[in-house]
N, C-alpha and C positions, 0 to 999 in steps of 0.2 A: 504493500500500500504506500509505502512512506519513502519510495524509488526516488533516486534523484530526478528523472522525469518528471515525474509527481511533484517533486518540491519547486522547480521550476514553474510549474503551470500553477501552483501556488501564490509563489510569487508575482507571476501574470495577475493572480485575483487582485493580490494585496494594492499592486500596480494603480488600477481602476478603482479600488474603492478608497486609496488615497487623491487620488482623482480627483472623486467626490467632493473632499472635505475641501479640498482646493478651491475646489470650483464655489463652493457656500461658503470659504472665507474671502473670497476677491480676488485669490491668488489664479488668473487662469492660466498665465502661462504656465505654472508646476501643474498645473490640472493638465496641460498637453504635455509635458515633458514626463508626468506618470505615465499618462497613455502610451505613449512614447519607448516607454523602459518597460511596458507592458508588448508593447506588440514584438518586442524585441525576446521575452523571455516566451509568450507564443512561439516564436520560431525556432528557441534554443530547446524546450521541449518536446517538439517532434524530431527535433537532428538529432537529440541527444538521446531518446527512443529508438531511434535506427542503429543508434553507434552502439546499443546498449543492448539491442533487442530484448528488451521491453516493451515493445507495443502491446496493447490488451484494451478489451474494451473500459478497462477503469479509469486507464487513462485517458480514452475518449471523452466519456462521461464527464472526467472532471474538466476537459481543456473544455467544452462546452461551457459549464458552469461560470469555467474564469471567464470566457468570452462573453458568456452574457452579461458579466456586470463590467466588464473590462472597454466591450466594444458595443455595449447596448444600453444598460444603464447611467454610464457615465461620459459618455456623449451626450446621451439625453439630456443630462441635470445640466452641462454645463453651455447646451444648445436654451434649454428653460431659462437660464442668467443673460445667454446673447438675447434675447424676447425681452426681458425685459430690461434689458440697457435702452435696446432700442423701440421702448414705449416713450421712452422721455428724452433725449440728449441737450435741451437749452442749456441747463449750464454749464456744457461743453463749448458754446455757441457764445462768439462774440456778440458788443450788443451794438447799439449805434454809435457808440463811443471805442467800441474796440476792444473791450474788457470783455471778460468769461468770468460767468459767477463762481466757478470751480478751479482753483491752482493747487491742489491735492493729486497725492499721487493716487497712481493707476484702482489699485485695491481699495485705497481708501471709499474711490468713488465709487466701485462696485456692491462691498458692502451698503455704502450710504441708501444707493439703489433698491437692494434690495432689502433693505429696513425701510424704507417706503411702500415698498411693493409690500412687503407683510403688514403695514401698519392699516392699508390700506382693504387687503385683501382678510383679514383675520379680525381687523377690530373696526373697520370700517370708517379711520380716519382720513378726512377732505383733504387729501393732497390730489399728484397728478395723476395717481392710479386708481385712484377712486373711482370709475366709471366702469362699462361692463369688459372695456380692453384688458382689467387687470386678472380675465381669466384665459387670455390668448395665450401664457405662455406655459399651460398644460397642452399643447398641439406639441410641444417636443416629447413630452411623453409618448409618443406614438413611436419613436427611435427603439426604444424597450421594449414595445408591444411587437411593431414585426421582428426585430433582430433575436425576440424569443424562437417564434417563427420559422426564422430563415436557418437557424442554426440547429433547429430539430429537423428541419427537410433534409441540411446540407447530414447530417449524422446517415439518412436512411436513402437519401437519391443515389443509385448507383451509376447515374452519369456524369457524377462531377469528378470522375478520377484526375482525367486529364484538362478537362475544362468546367470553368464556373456555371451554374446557372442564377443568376441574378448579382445583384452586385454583392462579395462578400463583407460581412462586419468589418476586417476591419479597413478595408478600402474607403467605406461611408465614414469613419472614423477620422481616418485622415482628411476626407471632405471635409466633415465640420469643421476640425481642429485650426483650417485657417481662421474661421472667423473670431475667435476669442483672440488669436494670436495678430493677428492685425490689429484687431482694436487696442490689445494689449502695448502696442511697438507704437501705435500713432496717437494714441489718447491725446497726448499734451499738444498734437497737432491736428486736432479731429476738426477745429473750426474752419480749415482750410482744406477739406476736401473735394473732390468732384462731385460735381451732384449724383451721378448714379453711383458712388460708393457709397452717401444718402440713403439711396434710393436699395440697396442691395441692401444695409443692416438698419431697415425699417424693418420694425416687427411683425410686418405681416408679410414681408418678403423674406426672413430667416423661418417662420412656420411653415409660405410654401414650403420652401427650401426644404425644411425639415421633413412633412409628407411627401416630397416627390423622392428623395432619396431612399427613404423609409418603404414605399412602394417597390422601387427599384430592387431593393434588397430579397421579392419573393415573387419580382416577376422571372418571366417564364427567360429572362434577355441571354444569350448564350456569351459570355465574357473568354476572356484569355486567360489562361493561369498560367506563370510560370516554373512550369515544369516541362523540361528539357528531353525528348524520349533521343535527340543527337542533336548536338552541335552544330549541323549545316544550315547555312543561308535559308536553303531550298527548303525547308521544314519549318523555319523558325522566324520569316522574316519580318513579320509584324511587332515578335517579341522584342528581335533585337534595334527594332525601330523604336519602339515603347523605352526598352532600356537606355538608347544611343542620346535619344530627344530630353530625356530625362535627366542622365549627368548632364546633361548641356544646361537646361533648365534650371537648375539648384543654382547656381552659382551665379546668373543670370539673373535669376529671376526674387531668388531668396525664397521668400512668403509666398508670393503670386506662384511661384513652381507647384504650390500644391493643389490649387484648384486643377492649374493648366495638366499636369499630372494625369491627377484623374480624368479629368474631363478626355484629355489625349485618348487613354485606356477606353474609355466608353468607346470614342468613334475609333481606333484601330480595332474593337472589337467586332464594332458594327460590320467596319470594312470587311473582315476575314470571314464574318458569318455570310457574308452578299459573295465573298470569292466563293465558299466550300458549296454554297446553294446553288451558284452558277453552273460550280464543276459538275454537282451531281446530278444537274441537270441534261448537259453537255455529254456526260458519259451513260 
């Protein structure tokens, strides 16, 4: 029971639900750097089961378990904190004189937020969440509900050996994580942004956000995964497209590499499902 395997995928739990606390005390960025140190021992726990041969279904069982609160739960909580940051951002906002009611740092303002939001929501004190918006940001709770979901299909589907069906935990995972981590890096310069980065962390465009990706995680969409059955071009070349565009990315791009990331993954996936359909057409 108590395999290094096991203590690994462990640590994956502890990863995400240190997360959590992160995320409910204003710290988001440790909130993605747990996730972070989380998806990392995910992945040291199944290499280190091959090296170990240990695989067994307990270990499945439990890497399940961690991923649910690792890449389900705790994106959720800290998607529910991005909702409501952006129910309110004025005193982020310059005013006609050029001043911002808020010169506190990052966390501070987080918390402050969300001791509004509860002041609001639980005892029903007239501030700015006062109104029926201060229940939009249970729609990230929906993160939880499919990624339960996707991760009991992904345990019993036997076609996802060599390929995904729908988008996995923690790929949605890494979606989110930009947005705390943005807002986290630009806070002190949030009054100067473009309007449609406005327009992306309003709170009803982080909820879509949050159901369309949440959907995504139990549709039917056939994705890439990488795992390698050879090395050549000729077999692999959307991966090694995914992976090429990607180091380029990071360094490039910083923060913005991880929407661009993913979002890449989607359409190279799209792409290969429209070639393999064509062929099998054709043939």
């Amino acid at each position: 029971m108590f395999g290094i395997a096991n203590l690994i995928t462990a640590l994956n739990l502890l990863g995400g639900i240190c997360s959590i606390i992160f995320s409910l005390s204003g710290r988001l960025d440790w909130a993605v750097y747990a996730l972070a140190a989380s998806a990392l021992f995910d992945f040291l726990d199944g290499f280190v089961a091959r090296l170990t041969h240990s695989n067994g279904e307990l270990g499945k069982q439990l890497d399940s378990l961690a991923d649910l609160v690792s890449f389900g739960v705790a994106p959720g909580i800290f998607m529910f904190v991005m909702i409501i940051i952006g129910i309110d951002t004025a005193n982020l906002m310059p005013n006609a004189d050029g001043l911002k009611a808020y010169h506190g740092v990052a966390s501070e303002y987080v918390v402050a937020q969300l001791i509004d939001w509860k002041a609001a929501f639980f005892y029903g004190r007239d501030n700015a969440f006062n109104a029926s918006i201060k229940f939009l940001p249970f729609v990230a709770l929906i993160i939880p509900f499919f990624a339960m979901f996707r991760l009991a299909k992904f345990n019993l589907d036997q076609r996802q050996s060599d390929r995904f069906i729908g988008v996995p935990t923690p790929t949605a995972t890494i979606f989110f994580s930009f947005f705390p981590l943005y807002f986290w890096f630009e806070i002190s310069n949030w009054g100067h942004q473009a309007s449609w980065i406005y327009a992306l962390f309003d709170c009803y465009s982080l909820a879509v956000i949050s159901v369309l990706f949440s959907l995504l995680m139990v549709s039917e969409l056939p994705l890439l995964a990488l795992k390698f059955k050879d090395f050549s071009w000729k077999s692999n070349p959307y991966r090694y497209l995914l992976l090429g565009i990607s180091l380029i990315s990071i360094p490039l791009f910083l923060i913005w590499a991880i929407p661009i990331i993913v979002l890449l993954y989607l359409l190279l996936s799209l792409i290969e499902n429209f070639q393999l359909k064509k062929h099998e057409i054709q043939s």
